[in-house]
MIDOSE-1310 file (N, C-alpha, C; in nm, 2 decimals, decimal comma, always signed):
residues 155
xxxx	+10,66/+10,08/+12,89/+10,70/+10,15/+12,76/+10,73/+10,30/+12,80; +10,85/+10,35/+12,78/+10,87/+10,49/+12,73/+10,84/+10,56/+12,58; +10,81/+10,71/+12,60/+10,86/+10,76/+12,49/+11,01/+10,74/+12,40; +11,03/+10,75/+12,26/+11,11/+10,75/+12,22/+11,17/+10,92/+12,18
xxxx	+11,25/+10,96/+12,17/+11,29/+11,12/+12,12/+11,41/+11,11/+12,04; +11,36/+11,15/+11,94/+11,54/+11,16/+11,81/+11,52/+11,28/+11,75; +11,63/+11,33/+11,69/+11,68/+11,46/+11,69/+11,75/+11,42/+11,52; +11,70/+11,52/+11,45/+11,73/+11,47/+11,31/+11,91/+11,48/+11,31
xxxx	+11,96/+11,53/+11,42/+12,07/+11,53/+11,42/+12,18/+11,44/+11,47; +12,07/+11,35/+11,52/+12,14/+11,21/+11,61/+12,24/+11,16/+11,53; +12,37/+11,12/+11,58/+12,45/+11,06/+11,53/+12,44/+10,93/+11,41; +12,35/+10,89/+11,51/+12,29/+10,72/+11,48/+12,26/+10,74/+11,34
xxxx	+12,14/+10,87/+11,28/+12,08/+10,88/+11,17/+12,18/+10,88/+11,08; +12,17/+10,80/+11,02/+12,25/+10,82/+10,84/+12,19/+10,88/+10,74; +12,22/+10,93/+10,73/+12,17/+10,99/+10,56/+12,21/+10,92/+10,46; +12,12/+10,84/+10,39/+12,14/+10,78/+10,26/+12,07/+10,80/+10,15
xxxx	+12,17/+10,80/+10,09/+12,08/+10,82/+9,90/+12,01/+10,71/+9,86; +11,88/+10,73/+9,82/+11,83/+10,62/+9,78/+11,78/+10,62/+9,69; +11,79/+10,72/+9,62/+11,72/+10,78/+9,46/+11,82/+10,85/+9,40; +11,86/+10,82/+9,24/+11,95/+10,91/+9,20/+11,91/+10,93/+9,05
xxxx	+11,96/+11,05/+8,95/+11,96/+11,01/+8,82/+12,04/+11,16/+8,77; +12,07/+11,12/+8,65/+12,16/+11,23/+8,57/+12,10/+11,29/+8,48; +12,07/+11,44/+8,56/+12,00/+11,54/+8,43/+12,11/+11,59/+8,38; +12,05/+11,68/+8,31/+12,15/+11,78/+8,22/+12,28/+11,91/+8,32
xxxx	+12,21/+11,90/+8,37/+12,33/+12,01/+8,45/+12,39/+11,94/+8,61; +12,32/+11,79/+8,60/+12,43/+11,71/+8,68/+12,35/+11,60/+8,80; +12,41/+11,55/+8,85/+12,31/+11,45/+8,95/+12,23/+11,48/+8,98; +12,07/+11,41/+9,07/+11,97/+11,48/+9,18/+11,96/+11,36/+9,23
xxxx	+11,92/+11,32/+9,34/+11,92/+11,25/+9,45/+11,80/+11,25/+9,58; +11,79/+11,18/+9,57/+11,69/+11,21/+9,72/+11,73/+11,12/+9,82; +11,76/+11,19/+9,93/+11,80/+11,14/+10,08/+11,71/+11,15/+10,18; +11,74/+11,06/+10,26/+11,65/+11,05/+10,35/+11,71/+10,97/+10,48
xxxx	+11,71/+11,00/+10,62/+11,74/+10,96/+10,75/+11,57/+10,88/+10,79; +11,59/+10,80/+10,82/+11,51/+10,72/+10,91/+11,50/+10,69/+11,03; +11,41/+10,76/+11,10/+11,38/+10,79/+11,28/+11,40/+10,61/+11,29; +11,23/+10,60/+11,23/+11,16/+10,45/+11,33/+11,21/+10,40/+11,19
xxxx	+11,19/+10,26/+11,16/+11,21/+10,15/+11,07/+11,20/+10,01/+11,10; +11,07/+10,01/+11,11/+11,02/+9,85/+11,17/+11,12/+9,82/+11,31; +11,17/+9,88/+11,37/+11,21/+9,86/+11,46/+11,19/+9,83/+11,65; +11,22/+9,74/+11,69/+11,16/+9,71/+11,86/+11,00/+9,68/+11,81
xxxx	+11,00/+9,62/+11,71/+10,84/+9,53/+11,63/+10,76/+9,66/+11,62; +10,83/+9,76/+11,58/+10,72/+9,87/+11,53/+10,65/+9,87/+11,38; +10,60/+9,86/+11,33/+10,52/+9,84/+11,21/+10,51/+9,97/+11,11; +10,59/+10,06/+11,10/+10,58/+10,17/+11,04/+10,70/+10,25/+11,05
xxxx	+10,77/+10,31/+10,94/+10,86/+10,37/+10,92/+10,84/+10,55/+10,92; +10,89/+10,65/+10,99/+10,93/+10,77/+10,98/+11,02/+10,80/+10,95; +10,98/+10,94/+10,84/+11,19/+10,97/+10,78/+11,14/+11,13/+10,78; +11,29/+11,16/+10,76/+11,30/+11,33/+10,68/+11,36/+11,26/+10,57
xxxx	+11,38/+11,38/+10,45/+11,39/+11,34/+10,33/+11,43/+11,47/+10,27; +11,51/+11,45/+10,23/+11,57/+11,60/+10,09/+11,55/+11,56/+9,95; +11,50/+11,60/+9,90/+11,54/+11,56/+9,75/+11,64/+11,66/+9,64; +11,70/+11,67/+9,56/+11,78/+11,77/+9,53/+11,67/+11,84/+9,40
xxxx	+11,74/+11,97/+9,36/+11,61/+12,05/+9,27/+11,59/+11,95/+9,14; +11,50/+11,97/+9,09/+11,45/+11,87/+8,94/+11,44/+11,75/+8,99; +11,45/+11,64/+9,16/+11,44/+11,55/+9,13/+11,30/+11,49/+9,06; +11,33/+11,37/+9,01/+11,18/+11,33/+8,99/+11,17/+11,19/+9,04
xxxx	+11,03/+11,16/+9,11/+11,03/+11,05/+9,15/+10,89/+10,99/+9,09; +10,90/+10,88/+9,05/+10,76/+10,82/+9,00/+10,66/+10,80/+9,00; +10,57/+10,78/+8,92/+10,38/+10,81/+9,01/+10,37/+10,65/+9,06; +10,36/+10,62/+9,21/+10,37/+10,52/+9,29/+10,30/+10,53/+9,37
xxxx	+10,27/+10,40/+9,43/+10,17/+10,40/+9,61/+10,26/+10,32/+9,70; +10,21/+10,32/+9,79/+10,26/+10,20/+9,90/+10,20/+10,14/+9,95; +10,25/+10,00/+9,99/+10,18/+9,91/+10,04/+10,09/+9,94/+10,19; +10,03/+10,03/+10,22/+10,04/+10,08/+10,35/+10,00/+10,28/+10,31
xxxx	+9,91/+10,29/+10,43/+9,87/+10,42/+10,38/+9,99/+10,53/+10,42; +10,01/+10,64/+10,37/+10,13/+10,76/+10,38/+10,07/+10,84/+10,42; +10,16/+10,93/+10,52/+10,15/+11,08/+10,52/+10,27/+11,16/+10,52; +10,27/+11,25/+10,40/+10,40/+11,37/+10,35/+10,35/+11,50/+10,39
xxxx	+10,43/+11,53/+10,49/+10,44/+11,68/+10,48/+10,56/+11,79/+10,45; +10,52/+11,88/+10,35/+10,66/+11,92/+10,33/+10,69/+12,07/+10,38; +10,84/+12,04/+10,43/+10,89/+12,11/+10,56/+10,91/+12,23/+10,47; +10,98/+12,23/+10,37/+11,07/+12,36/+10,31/+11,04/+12,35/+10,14
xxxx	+11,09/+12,41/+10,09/+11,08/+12,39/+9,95/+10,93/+12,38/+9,88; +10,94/+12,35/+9,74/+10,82/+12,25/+9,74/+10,83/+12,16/+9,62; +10,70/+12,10/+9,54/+10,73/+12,00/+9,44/+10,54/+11,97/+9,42; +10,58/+11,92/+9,29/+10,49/+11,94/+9,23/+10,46/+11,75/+9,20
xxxx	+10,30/+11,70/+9,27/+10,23/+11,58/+9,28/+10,14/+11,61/+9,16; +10,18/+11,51/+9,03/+10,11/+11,54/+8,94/+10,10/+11,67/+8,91; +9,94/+11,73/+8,92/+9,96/+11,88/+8,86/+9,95/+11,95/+9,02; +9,97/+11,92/+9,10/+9,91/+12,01/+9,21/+10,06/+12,04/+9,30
xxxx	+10,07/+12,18/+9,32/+10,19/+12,24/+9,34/+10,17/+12,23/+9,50; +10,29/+12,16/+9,55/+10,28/+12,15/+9,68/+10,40/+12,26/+9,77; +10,38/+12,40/+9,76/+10,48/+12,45/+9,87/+10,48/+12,42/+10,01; +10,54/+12,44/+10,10/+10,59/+12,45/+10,24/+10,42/+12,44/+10,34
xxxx	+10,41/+12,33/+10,39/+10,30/+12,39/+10,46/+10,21/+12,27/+10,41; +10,27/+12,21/+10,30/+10,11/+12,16/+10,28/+10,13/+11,99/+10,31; +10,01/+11,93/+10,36/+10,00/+11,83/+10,38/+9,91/+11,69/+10,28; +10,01/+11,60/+10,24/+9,99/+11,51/+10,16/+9,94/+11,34/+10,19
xxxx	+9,81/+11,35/+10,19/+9,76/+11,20/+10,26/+9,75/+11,10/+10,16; +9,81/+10,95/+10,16/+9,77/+10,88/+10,07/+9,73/+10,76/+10,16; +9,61/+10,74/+10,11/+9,59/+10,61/+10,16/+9,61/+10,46/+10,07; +9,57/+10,38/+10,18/+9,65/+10,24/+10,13/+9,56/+10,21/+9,99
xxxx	+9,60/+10,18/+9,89/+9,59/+10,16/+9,76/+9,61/+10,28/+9,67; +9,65/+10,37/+9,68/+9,57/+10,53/+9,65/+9,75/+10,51/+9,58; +9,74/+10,57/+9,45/+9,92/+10,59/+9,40/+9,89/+10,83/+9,39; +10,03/+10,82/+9,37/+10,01/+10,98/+9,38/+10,15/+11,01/+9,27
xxxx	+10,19/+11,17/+9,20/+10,29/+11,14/+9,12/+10,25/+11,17/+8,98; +10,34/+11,17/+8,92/+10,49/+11,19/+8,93/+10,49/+11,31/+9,04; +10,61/+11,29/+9,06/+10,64/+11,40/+9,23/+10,78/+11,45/+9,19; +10,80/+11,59/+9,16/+10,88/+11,63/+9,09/+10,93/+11,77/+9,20
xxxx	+11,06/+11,77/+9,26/+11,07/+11,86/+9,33/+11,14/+12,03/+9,24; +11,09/+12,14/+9,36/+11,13/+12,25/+9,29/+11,25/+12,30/+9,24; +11,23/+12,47/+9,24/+11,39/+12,49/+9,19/+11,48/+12,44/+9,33; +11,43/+12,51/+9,43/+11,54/+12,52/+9,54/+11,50/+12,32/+9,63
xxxx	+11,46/+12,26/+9,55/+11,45/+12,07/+9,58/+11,32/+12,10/+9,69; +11,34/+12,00/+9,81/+11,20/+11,98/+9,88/+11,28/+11,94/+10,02; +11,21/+11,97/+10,17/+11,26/+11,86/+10,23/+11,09/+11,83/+10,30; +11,10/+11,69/+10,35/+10,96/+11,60/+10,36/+11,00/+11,56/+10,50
xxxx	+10,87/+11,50/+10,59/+10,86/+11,45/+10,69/+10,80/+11,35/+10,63; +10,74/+11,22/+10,67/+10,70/+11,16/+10,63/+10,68/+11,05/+10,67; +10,57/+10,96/+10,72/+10,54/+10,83/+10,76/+10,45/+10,72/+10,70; +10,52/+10,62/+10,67/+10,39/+10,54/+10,64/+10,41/+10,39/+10,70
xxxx	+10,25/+10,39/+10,75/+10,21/+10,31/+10,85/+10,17/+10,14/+10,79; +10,29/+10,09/+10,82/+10,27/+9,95/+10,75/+10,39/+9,95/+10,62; +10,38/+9,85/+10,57/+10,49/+9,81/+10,46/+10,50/+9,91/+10,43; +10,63/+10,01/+10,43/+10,67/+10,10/+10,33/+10,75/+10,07/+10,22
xxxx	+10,74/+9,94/+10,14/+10,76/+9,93/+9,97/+10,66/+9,95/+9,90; +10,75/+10,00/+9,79/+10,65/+10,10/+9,71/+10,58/+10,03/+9,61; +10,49/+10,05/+9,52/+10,45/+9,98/+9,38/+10,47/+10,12/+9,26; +10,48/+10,07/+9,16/+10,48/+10,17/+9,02/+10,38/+10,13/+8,97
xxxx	+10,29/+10,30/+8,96/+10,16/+10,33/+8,90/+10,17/+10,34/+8,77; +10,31/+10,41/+8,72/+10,29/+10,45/+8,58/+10,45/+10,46/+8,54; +10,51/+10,34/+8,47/+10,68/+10,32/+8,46/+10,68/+10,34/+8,31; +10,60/+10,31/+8,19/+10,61/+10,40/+8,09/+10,61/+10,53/+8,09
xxxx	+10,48/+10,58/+8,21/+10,53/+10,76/+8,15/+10,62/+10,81/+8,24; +10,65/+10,72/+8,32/+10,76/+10,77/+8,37/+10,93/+10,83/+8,29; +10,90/+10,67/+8,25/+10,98/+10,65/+8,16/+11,03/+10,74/+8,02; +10,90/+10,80/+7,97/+10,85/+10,92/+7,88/+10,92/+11,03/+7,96
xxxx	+10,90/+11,08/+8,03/+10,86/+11,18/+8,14/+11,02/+11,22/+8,12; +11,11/+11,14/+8,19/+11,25/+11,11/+8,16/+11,30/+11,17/+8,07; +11,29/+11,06/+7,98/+11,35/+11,13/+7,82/+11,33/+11,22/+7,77; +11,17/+11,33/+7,78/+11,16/+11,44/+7,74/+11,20/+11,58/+7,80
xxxx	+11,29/+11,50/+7,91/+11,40/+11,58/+7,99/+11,54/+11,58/+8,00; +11,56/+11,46/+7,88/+11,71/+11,45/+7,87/+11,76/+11,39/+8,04; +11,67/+11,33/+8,10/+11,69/+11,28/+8,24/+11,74/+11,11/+8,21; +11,81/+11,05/+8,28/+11,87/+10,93/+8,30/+11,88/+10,86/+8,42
xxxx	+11,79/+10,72/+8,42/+11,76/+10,70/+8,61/+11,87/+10,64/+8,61; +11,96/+10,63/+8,72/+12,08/+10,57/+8,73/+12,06/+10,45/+8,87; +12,15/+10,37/+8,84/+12,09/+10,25/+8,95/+12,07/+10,30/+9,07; +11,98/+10,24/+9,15/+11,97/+10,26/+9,31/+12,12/+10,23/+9,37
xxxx	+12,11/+10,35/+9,48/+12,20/+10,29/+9,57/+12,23/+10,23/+9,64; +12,26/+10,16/+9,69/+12,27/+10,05/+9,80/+12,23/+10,17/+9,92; +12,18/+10,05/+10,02/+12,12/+10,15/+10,13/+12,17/+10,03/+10,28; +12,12/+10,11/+10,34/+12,13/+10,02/+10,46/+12,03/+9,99/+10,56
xxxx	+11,91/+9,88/+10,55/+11,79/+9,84/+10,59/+11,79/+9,72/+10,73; +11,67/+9,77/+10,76/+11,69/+9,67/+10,89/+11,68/+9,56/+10,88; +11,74/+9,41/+10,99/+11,80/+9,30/+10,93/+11,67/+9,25/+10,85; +11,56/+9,28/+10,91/+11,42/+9,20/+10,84/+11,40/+9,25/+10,74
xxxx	+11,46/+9,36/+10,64/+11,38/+9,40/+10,55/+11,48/+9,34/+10,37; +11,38/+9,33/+10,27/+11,46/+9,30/+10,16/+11,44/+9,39/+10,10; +11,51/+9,45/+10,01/+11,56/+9,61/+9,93/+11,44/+9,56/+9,82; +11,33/+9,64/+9,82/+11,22/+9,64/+9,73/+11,21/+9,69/+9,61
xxx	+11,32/+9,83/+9,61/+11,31/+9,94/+9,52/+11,33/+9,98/+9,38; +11,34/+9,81/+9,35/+11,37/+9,77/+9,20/+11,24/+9,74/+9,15; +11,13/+9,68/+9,23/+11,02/+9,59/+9,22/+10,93/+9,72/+9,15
């Protein structure tokens, strides 16, 4: 076995949208390149991640414990304001959220070890959360996953 080395700028990486929704002054999205992805039987996925400013993403866990750290920007986990620097552990059963990025959005490192599909902690106040933002979730985007994996992100 060798090391592996990838470079957020490797060709290979795609950037895909995998979150999107329509606020008031216009789309937000969150993107994200994927290093590792169950790949050569690895069991755990690593990404970078951008999210655009105002995104919001739902109070959720994963199947599998996480670690977020956020590179630039910041965003706000529930009530606790996370700028630049700060490091976010969840472990397996543990939900975290609503995760709501700042003015200038967020970008994340981020790995979680074992099934990275997610579950929804709280889809009413999400749901709430939404509307009392004049926010509108708009369908997932199609993504592009590895042959083994089935698109979870509706579940």
């Amino acid at each position: 076995m060798e090391p592996i080395f990838r470079h957020l700028e490797d060709e290979d990486l795609k950037t895909q949208q995998v979150r999107t929704q329509m606020h008031p002054d216009g789309q937000k999205s969150v993107w994200e390149k994927w290093f590792t992805f169950g790949s050569h039987g690895k069991q755990y996925l690593s990404m970078w991640a951008r999210w655009d400013p105002g995104m919001i993403v739902h109070r959720h866990g994963h199947h599998s414990p996480q670690v977020m750290y956020v590179l630039s920007g910041d965003l706000m986990c529930g009530d606790v304001h996370c700028p630049a620097g700060t490091h976010i552990e969840l472990p397996h059963g543990a939900a975290l959220g609503p995760l709501i990025a700042g003015p200038e959005g967020v970008e994340l490192f981020e790995v979680m070890m074992g099934d990275a599909a997610s579950w929804a902690a709280d889809p009413e106040g999400f749901e709430a959360l939404l509307a009392s933002r004049n926010i509108t979730k708009l369908p997932d985007p199609p993504i592009d996953l590895p042959e083994d994996f089935e698109d979870r992100r509706h579940q």
